[in-house]
FINUGU-455942 format. One record per residue (C-alpha): residue in three letters; chain; x, y, z. Coordinates in Angstrom, 2 decimals, decimal comma. Layout:
% FINUGU-455942
@residu: ALA; chaine: A; xx: X; yy: Y; zz: Z
...
% end
This chain:
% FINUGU-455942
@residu: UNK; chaine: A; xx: 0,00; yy: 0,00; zz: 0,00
@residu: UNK; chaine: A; xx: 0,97; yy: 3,52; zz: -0,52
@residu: UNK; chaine: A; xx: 2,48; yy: 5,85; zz: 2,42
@residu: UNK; chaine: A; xx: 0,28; yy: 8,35; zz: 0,70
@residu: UNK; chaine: A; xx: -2,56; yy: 6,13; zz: 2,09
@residu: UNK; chaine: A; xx: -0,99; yy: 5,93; zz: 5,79
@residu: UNK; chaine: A; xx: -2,10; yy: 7,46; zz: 8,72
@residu: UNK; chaine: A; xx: -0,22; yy: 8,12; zz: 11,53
@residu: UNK; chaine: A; xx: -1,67; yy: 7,77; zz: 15,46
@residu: UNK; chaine: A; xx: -2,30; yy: 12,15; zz: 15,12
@residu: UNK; chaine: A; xx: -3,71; yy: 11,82; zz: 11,98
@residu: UNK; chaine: A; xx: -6,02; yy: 8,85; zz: 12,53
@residu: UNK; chaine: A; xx: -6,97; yy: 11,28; zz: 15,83
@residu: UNK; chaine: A; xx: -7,64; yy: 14,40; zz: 13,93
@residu: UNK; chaine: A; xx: -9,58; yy: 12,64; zz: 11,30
@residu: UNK; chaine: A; xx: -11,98; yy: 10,51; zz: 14,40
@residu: UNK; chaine: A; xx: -11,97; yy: 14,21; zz: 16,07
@residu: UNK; chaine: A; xx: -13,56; yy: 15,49; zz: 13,02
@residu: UNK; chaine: A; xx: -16,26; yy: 12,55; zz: 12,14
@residu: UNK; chaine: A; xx: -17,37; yy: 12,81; zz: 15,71
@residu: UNK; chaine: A; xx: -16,84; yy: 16,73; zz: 16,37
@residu: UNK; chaine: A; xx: -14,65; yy: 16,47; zz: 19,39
@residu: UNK; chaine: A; xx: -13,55; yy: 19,79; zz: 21,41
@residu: UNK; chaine: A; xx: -10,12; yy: 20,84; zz: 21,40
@residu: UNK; chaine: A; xx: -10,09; yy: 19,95; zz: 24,58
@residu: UNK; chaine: A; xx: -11,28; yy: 16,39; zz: 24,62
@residu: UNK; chaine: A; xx: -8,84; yy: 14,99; zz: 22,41
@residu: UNK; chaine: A; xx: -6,82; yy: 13,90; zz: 25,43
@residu: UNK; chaine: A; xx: -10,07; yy: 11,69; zz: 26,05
@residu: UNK; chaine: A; xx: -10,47; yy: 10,85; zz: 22,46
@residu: UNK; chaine: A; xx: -6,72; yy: 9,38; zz: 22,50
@residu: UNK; chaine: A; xx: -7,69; yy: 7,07; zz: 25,76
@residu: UNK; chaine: A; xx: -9,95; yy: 5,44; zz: 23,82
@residu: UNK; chaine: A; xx: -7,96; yy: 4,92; zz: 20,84
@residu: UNK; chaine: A; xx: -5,26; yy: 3,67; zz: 23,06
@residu: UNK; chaine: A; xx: -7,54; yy: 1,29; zz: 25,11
@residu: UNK; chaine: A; xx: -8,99; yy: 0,00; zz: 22,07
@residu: UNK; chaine: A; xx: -5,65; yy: -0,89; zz: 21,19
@residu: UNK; chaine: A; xx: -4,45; yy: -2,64; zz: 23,67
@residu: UNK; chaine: A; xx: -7,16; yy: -4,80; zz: 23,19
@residu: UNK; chaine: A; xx: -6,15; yy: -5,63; zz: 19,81
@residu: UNK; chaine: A; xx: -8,19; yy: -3,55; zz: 17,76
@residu: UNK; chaine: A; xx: -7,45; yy: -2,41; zz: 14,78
@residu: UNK; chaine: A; xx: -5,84; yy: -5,69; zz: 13,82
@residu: UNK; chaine: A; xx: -1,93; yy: -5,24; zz: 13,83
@residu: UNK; chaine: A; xx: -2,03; yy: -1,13; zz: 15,21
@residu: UNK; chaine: A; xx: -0,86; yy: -2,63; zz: 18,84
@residu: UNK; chaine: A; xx: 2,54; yy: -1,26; zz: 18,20
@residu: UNK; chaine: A; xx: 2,10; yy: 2,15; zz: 20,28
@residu: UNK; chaine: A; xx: 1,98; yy: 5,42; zz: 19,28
@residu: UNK; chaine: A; xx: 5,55; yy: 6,06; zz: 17,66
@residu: UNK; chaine: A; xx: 5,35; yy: 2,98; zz: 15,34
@residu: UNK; chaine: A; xx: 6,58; yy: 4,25; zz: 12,04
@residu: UNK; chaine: A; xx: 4,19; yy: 1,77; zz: 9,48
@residu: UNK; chaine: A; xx: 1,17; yy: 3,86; zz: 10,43
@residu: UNK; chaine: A; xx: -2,23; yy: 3,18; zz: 9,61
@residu: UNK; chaine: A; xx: -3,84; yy: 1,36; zz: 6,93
@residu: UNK; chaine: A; xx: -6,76; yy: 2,20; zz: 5,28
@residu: UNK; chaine: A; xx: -8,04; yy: -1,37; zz: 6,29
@residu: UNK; chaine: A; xx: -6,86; yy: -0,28; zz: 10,24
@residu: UNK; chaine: A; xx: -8,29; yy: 3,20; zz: 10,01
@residu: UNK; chaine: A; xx: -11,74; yy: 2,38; zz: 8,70
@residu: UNK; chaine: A; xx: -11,76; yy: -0,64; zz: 11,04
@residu: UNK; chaine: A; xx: -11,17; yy: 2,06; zz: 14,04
@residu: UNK; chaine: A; xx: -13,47; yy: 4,26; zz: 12,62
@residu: UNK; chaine: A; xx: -16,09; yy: 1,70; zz: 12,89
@residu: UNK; chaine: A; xx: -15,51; yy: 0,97; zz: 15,89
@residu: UNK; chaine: A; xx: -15,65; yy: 4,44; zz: 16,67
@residu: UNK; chaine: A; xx: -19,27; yy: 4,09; zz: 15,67
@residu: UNK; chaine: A; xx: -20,11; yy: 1,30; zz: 17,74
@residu: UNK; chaine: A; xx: -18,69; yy: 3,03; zz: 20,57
@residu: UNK; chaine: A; xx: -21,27; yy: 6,00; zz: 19,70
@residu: UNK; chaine: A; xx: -24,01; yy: 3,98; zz: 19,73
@residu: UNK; chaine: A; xx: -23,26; yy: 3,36; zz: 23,75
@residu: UNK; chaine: A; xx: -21,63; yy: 0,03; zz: 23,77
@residu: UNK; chaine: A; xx: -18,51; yy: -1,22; zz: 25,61
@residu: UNK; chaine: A; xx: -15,11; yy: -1,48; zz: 23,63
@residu: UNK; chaine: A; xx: -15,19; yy: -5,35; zz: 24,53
@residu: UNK; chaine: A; xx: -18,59; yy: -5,26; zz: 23,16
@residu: UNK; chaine: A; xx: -17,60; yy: -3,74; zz: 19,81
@residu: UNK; chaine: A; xx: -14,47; yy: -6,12; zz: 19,57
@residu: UNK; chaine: A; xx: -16,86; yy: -8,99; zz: 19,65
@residu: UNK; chaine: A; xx: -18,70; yy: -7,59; zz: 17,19
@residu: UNK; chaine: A; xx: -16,20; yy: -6,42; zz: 14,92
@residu: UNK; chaine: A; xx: -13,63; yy: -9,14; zz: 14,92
@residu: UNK; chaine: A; xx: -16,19; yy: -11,51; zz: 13,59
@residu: UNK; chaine: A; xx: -16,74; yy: -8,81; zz: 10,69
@residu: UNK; chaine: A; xx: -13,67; yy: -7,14; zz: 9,73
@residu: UNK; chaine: A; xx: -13,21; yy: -9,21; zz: 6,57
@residu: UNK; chaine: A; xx: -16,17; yy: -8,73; zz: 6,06
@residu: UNK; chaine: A; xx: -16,66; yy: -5,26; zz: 6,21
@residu: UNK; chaine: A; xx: -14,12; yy: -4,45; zz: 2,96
@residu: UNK; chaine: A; xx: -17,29; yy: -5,87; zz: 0,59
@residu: UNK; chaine: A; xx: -19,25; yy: -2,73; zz: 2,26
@residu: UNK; chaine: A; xx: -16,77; yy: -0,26; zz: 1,80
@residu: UNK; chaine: A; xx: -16,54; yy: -1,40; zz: -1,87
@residu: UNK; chaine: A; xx: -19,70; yy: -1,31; zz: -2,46
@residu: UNK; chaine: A; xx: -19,86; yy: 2,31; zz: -1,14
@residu: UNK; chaine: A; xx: -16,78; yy: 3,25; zz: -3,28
@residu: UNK; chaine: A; xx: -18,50; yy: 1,90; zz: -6,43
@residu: UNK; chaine: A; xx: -21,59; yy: 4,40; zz: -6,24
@residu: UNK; chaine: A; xx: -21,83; yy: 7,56; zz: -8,36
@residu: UNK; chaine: A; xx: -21,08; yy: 10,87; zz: -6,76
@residu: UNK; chaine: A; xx: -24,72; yy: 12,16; zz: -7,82
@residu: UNK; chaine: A; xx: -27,76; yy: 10,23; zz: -6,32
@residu: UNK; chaine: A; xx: -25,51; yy: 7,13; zz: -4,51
@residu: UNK; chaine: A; xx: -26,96; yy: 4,57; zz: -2,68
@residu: UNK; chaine: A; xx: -25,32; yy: 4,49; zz: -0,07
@residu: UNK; chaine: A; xx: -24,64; yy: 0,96; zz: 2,13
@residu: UNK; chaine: A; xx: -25,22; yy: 0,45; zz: 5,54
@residu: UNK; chaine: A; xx: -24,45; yy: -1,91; zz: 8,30
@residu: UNK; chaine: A; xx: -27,07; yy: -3,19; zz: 10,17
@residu: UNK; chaine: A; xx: -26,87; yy: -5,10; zz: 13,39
@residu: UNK; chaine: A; xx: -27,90; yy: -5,90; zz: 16,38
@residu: UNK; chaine: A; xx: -25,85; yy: -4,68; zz: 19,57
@residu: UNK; chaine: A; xx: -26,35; yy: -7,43; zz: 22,34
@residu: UNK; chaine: A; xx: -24,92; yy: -4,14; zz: 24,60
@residu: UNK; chaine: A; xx: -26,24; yy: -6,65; zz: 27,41
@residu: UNK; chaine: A; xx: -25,12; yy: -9,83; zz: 26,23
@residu: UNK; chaine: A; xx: -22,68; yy: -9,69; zz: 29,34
@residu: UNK; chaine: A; xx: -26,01; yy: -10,11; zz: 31,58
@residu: UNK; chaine: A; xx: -27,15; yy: -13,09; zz: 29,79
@residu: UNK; chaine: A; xx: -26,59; yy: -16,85; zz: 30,74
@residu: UNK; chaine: A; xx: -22,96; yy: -18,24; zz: 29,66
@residu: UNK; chaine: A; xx: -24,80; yy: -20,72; zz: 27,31
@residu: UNK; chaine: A; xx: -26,53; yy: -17,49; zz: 25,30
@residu: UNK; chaine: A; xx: -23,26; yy: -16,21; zz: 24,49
@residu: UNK; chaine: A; xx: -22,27; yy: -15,05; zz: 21,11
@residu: UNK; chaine: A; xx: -19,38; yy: -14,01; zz: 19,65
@residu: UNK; chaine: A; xx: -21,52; yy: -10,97; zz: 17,60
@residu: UNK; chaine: A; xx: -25,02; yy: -9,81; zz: 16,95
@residu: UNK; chaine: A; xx: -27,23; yy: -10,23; zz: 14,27
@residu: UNK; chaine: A; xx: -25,75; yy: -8,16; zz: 11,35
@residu: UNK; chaine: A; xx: -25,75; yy: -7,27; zz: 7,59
@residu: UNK; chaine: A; xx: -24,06; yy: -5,09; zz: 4,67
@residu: UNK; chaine: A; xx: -27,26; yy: -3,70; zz: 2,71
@residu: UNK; chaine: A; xx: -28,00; yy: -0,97; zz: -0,04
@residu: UNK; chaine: A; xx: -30,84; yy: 1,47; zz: 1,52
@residu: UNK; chaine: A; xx: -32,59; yy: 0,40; zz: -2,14
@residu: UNK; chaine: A; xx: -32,62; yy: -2,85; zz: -0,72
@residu: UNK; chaine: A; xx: -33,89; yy: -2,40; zz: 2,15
@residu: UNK; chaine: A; xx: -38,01; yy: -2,52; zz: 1,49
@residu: UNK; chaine: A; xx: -37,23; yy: -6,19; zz: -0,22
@residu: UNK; chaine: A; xx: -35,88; yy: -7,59; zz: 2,74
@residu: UNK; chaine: A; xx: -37,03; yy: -5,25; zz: 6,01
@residu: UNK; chaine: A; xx: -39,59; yy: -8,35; zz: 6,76
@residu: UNK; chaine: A; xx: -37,17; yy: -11,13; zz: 5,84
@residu: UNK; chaine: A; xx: -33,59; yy: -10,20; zz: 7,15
@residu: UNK; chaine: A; xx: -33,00; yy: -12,00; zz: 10,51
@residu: UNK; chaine: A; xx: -31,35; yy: -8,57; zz: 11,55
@residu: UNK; chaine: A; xx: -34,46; yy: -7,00; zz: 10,66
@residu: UNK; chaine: A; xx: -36,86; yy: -9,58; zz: 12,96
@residu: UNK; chaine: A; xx: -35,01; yy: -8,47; zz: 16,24
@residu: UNK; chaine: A; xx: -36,40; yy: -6,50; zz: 19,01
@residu: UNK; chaine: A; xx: -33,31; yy: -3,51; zz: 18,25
@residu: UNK; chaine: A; xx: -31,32; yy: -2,71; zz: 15,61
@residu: UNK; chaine: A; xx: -28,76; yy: -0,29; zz: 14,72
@residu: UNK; chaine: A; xx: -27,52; yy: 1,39; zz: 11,45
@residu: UNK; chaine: A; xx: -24,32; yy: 3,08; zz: 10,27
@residu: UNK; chaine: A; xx: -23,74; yy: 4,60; zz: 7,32
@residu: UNK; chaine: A; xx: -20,85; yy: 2,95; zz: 5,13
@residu: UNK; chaine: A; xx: -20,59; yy: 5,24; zz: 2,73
@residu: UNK; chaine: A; xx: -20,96; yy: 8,32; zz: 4,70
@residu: UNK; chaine: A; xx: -18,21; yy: 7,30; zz: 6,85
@residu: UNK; chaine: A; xx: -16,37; yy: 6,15; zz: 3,70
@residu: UNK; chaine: A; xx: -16,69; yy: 9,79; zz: 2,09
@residu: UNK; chaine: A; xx: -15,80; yy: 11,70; zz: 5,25
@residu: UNK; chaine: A; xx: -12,36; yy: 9,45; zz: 5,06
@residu: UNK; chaine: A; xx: -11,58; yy: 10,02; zz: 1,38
@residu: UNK; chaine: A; xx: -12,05; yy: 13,73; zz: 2,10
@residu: UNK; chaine: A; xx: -9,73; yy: 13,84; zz: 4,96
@residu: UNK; chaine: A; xx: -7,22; yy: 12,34; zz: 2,62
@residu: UNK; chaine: A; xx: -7,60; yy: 14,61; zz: 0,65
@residu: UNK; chaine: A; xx: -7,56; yy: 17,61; zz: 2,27
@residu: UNK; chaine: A; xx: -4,86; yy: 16,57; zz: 4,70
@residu: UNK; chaine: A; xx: -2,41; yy: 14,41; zz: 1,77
@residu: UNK; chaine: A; xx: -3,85; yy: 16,18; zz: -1,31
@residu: UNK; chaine: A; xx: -4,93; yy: 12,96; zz: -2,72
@residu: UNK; chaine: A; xx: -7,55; yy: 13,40; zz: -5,42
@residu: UNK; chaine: A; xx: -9,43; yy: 10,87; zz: -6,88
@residu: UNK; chaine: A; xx: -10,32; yy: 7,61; zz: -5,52
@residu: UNK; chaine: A; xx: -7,94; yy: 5,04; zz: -7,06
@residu: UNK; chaine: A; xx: -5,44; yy: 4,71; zz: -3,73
@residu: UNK; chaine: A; xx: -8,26; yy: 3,90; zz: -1,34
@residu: UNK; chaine: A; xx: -9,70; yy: 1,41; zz: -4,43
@residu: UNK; chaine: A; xx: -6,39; yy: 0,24; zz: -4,30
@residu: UNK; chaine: A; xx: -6,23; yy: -0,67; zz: -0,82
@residu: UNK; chaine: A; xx: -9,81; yy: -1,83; zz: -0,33
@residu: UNK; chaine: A; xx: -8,68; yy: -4,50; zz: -2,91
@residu: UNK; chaine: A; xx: -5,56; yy: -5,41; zz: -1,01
@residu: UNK; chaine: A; xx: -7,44; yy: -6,13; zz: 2,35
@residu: UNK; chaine: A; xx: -10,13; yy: -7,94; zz: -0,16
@residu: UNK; chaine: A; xx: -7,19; yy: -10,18; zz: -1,50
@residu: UNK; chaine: A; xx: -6,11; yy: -10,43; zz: 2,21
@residu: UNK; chaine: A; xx: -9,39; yy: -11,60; zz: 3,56
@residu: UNK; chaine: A; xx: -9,65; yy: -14,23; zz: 0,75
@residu: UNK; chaine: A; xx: -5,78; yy: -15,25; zz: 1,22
@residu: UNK; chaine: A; xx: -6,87; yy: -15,41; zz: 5,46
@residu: UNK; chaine: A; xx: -10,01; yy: -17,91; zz: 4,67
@residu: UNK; chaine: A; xx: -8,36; yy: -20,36; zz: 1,80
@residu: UNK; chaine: A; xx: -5,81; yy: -20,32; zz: 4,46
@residu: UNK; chaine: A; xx: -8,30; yy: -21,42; zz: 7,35
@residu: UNK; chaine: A; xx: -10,20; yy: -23,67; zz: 5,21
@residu: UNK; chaine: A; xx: -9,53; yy: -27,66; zz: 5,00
@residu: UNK; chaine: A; xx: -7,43; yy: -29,27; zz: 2,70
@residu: UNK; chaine: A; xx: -10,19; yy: -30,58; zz: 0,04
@residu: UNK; chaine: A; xx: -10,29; yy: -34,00; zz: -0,71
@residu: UNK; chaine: A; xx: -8,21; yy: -35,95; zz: -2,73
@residu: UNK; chaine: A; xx: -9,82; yy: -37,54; zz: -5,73
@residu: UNK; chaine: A; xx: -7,17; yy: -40,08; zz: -5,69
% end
């Protein structure tokens, strides 16, 4: 991946300060929970501390961004790390999808889940490792708002892919001077090729036909 395309620990801050309109004077709060996120492993391969000189995918940024979300909506960091790690490969198939729509009249994509914020509470045997969730189009959403499990539970929330996907490509470009959207398609398709390298990897020999 480009270093064009790498953030460092400020500039993943200033750009999460931004989306979320943080006061000057919260950052120092803002950085805790980047930092405690961190140290529990999230985003995959950022625990390295704050002076590590690879910086910041765009797979690790957007991955923290998300998370950032999550952590909007009210739940726990351990919480959204259950509910993330399950979806991180995932989640590159959304961000394309955002990335592929026009810049007039998009459609945008959203992630829809269910929290479990008080999964904690339930008995051992109900635990999950992640709620309920999808990757949808919002023109897809009257076809299958009566038939998506995600749809069929008592509380559901939304965040908007693509939104969050635009804010980043902006910040890139107004902070790197990066026009154009062929880096980030770039390394969208890298964490793609990752994800499918990751599950041929985890998946069992097939048979022999011999």
């Amino acid at each position: 991946m480009s270093n064009a395309m790498r953030l460092s620990f400020g500039e993943l801050e200033g750009f999460l300060a931004l989306l979320h309109e943080v006061a000057p004077e919260k950052h120092g709060a803002l950085k805790a929970r980047m930092k405690h996120l961190q140290r529990l492993g999230w985003p995959v391969g950022a625990n390295r501390g704050r002076g590590a000189k690879e910086g910041y995918g765009v797979d690790q940024s957007l991955s923290l961004a998300m998370a950032f979300e999550m952590l909007r909506l009210g739940m726990t960091p351990e919480r959204v790390l259950a509910q993330l790690t399950i979806e991180r490969g995932y989640m590159v198939h959304g961000f394309l999808d955002a990335l592929a729509q026009p810049s007039v009249d998009p459609d945008p994509v959203f992630y829809v889940f269910s929290p479990n914020a008080l999964q904690s509470l339930r008995p051992s045997t109900a635990a999950e490792p992640g709620g309920s969730s999808m990757m949808i189009s919002r023109s897809e959403i009257p076809s299958l708002l009566l038939s998506a499990p995600v749809f069929q539970t008592p509380r559901f929330a939304v965040i908007d892919m693509h939104a969050l996907l635009m804010a980043f490509i902006a910040f890139a470009r107004d902070t790197r001077g990066i026009n154009g959207t062929s880096e980030i398609k770039k390394a969208l398709e890298d964490w793609e090729l990752d994800r499918a390298k990751a599950v041929q990897k985890a998946s069992p020999n097939p048979p022999s036909n011999s």
